[in-house]
N, C-alpha and C positions, 0 to 999 in steps of 0.2 A: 662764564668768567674768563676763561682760557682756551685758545686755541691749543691744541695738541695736535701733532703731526707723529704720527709712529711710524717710523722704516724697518719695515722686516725684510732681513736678509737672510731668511734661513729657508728653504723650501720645503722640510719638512711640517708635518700636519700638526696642530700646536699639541696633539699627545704624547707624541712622540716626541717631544724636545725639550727639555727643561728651560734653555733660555727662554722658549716661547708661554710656556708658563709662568716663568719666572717674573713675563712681561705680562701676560693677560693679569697674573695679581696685580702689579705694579699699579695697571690698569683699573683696576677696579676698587684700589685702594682712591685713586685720584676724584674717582666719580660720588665715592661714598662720602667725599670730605665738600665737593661743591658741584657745581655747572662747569662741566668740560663739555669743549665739541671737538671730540675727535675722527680726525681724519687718517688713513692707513695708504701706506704704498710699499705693495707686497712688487721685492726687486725681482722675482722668478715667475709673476704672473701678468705687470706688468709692464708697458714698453719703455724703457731705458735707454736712449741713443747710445752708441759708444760715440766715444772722439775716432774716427777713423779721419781719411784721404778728403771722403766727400762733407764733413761737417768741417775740417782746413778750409775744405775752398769755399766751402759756402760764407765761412766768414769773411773769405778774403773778399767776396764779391759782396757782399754788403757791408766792408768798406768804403768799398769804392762806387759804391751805388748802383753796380749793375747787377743782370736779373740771374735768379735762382731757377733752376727747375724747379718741376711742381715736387718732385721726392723731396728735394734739398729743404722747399719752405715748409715741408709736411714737418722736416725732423725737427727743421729750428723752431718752428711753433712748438714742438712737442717738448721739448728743451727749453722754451720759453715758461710753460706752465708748470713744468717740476720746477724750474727755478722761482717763478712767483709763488705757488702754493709753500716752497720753504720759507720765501720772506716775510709772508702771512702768518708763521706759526707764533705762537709765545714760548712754546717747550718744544723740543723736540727730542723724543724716545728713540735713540738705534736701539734694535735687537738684533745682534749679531751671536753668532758660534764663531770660535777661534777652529781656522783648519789651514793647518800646518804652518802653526805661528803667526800667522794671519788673520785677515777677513775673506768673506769670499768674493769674489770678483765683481758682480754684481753691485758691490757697495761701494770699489772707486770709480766704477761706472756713475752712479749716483754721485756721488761726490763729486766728480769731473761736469754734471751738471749744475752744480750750485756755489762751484767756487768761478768765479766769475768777475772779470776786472770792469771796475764801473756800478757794478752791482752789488757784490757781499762785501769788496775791497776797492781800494783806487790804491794807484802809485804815488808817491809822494817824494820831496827831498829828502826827506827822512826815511826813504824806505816805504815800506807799503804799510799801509793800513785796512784794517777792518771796516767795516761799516752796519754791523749786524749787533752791534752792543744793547743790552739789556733784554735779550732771548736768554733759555737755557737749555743745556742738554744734557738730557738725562741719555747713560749709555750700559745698556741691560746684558750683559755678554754670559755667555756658557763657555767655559774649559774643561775638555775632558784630565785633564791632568790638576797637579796644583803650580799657579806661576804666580802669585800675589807674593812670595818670598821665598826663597831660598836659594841652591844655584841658576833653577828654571827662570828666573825674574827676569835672568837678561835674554832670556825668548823670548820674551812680552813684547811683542811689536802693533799688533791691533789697536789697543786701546793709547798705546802711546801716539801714533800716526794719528786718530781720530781727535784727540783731545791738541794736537798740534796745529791742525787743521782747523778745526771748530776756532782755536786762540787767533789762527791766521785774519778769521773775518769776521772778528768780533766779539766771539762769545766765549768769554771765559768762565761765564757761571757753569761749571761741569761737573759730574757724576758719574762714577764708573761702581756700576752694583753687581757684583759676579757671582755666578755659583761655579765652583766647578772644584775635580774632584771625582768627578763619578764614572768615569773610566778607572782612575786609578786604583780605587775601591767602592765600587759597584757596591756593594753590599751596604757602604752606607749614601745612597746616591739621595733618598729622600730626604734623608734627616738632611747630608748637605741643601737640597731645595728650602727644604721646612726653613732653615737657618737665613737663609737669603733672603727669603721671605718677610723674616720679621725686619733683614735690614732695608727691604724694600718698604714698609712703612714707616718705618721708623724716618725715610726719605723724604715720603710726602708729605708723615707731618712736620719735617722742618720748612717745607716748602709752601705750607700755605701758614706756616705761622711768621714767612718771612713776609708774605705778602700783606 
């Protein structure tokens, strides 16, 4: 029914992490309710280009038509197929950990390969636009503190930069399902899980009752 794309950004083992649990439910809520074919790209096992010196010039040289080395065409193929396997998905799952207000590095790495001019967006007189409309993204995050309200909110950079990002090229159907919490009171770090849990079904069944 749905293609699924899941991007794990965490490199821990999924027992170890509640976001990643947080996700395999998520996951397994989605399968139970229809036909998914999900697909995974773990950013820490992975190849990932970054933007460096040599992926400038390679663009710059297929510009202008002339030739790549063989490293140069190796990475822009590779950066070719993370960027179509994103345009292929119907939903797309981040699972990310917040570390130190953030995401971790690995995910603007990713990011940097699917925002793309021509591709997820083009330039317009009016500014730029998206082109990725009628996808969605589901975005699965772990805070070891609490930042959904109170003074901490204005540390919430993560999930604001992703959901800006995703609205850049197209997709505004979005989802931000959190647990966190369980650094700041360990003690009750499952029942936090437990809780998130239910609001990760509670997710999918609006999502297939929207379809």
């Amino acid at each position: 029914m749905k293609k699924v794309l899941v991007v794990n950004s965490n490199p821990k083992p999924t027992e170890m992490s509640y976001g990643l649990r947080l996700g395999e439910h998520y996951l397994a809520a989605l399968q139970a309710k229809g036909d998914v074919a999900i697909e995974r790209v773990n950013l820490y096992e992975d190849t990932i280009p970054l933007i460096d010196g040599s992926v400038l010039d390679s663009w710059g040289k297929a510009a202008k038509g002339e030739a790549l080395t063989p490293q140069q065409t190796e990475v822009l193929g590779r950066m070719n197929e993370i960027l179509e396997q994103f345009i292929a998905a119907d939903l797309i799952v981040f699972i990310t950990p917040m570390w130190n207000l953030s995401y971790p590095t690995m995910l603007k790495a990713y990011i940097d390969n699917v925002i793309i001019a021509g591709r997820t967006f083009k330039y317009t007189a009016e500014g730029p636009q998206g082109l990725l409309q009628g996808k969605r993204v589901v975005h699965i995050e772990a805070r070891g503190g609490f930042y959904s309200e109170g003074p901490a909110q204005a540390f919430q950079f993560a999930n604001s930069y992703l959901k800006a990002v995703m609205g850049f090229i197209g997709i505004t159907e979005y989802e931000n399902i959190v647990v966190e919490g369980m650094n700041a009171v360990p003690d009750r770090a499952e029942e936090l899980l437990e809780n998130a849990k239910r609001v990760a079904e509670e997710s999918v069944a609006r999502l297939y009752a929207s379809v």
